[in-house]
C-alpha positions in Angstrom: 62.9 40.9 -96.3 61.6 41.5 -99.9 60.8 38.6 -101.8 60.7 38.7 -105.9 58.1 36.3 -106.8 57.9 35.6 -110.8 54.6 33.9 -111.8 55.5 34.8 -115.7 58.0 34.7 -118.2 59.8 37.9 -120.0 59.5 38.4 -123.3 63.1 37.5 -124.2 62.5 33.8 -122.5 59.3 33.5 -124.9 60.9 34.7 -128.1 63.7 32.3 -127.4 61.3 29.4 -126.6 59.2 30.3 -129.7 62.2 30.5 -131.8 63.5 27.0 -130.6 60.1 25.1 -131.7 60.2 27.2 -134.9 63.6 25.6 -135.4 62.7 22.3 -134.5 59.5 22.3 -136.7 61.0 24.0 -139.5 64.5 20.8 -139.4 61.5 17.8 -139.1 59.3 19.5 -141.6 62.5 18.7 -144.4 63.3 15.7 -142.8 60.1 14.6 -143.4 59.6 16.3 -147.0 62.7 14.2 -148.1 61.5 10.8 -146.3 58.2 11.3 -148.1 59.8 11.8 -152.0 62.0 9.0 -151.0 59.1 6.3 -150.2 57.6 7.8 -153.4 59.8 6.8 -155.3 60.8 3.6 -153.8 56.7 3.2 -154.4 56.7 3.3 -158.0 60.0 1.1 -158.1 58.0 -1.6 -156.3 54.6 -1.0 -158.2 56.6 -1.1 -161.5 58.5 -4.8 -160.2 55.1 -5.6 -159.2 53.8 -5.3 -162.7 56.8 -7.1 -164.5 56.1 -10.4 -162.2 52.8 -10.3 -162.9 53.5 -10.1 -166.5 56.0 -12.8 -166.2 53.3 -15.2 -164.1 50.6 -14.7 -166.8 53.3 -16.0 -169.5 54.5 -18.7 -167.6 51.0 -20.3 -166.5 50.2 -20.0 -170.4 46.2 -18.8 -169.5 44.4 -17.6 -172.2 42.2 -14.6 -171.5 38.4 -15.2 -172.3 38.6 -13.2 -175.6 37.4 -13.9 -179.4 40.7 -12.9 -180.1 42.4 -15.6 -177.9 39.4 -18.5 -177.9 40.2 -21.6 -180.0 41.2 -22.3 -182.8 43.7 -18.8 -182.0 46.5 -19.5 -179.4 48.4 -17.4 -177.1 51.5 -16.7 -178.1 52.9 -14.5 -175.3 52.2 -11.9 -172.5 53.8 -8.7 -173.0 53.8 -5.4 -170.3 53.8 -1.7 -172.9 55.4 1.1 -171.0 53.9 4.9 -171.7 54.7 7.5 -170.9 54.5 9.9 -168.2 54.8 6.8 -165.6 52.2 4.3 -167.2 52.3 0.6 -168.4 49.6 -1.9 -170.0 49.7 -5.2 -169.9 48.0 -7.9 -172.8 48.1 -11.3 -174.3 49.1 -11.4 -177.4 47.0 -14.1 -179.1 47.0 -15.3 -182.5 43.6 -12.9 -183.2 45.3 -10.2 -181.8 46.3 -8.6 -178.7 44.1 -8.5 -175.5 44.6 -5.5 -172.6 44.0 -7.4 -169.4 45.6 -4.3 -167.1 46.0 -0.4 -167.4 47.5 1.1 -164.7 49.6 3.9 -163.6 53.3 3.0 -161.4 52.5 7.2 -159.5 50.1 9.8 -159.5 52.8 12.3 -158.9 53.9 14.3 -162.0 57.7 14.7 -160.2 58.2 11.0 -161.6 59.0 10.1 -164.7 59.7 6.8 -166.6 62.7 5.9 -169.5 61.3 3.5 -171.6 63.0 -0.1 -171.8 64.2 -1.1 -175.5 62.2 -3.1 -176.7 59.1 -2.0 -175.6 56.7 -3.6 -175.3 58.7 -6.2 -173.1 57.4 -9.8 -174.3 57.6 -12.9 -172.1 56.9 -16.1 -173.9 54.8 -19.2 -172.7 55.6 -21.8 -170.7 58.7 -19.9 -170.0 60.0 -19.8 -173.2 62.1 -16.4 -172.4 61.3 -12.8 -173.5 61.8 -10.6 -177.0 65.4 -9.4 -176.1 68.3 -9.8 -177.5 70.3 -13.2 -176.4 72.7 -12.1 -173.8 70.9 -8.3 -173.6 69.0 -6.6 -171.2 66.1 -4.3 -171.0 66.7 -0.9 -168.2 63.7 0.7 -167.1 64.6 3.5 -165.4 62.5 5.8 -163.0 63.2 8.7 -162.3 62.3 12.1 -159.7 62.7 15.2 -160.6 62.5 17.4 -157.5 65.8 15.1 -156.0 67.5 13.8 -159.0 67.3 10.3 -157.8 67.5 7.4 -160.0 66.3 3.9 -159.7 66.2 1.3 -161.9 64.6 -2.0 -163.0 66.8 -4.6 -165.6 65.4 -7.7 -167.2 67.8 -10.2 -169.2 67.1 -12.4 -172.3 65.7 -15.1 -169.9 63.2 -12.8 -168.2 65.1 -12.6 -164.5 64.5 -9.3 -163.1 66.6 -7.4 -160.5 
């Protein structure tokens, strides 16, 4: 009796397995490309509500920055978030001196994300909750948007100053 005894595999059985994790590799690799522009995206959108609120809290608790511009006898007339472009915003008090920066930041680093600027911008919220600069019954659209997907996401504040 012979006996065949294989302690190896062909070449055919190691192309095939090779080919079938290059498959699977290559399928997660995009999976994971797209999942990764997604949360990008979905980044900025949260970094750029982020900023609104705060701009809105500052206005509403009426706190002066410690300024020449905004020290007495000058008041604070309102808090106001500046969008720039590519994907930046700056936020200041606009005091009866003059304006005061209290934030500069950036919503991404990527350059595959750009911002539409809101009319009006700067975006003004009043004290005390007075409201904001726009129009009664209008709304301000800031829109981001990602070039390498084409997706679109964006950010609207009314005349009262709720956001969604």
């Amino acid at each position: 009796m012979i006996r065949s005894s294989s302690k190896g595999y062909t070449l055919i059985e190691l192309l095939a397995g090779i080919s079938i994790m290059g498959i699977v590799f290559g399928v997660g690799l995009v999976g994971y490309r797209e999942f990764s522009r997604r949360q990008e995206l979905d980044g900025a959108l949260k970094k750029l509500r982020s900023a609104v609120q705060e701009t809105q809290q500052l206005a509403l608790n009426g706190e002066k920055p410690d300024n020449v511009f905004c020290n007495n006898p000058n008041r604070l007339i309102d808090y106001r978030i500046t969008f720039n472009l590519p994907v930046s915003y700056t936020i200041s008090a606009n005091c009866t001196g003059g304006a005061v920066v209290t934030t500069m930041a950036t919503l991404s680093e990527s350059d595959d994300i750009t911002l539409t600027r809101p009319s009006p911008n700067p975006i003004a919220f009043k004290i005390l909750g007075a409201g904001t600069n726009i129009a009664s019954g209008g709304t301000a659209v800031i829109s981001l948007s990602q070039l390498s997907t084409g997706k679109n996401i964006s950010l609207t504040i009314d005349y009262s100053g709720n956001i969604k």
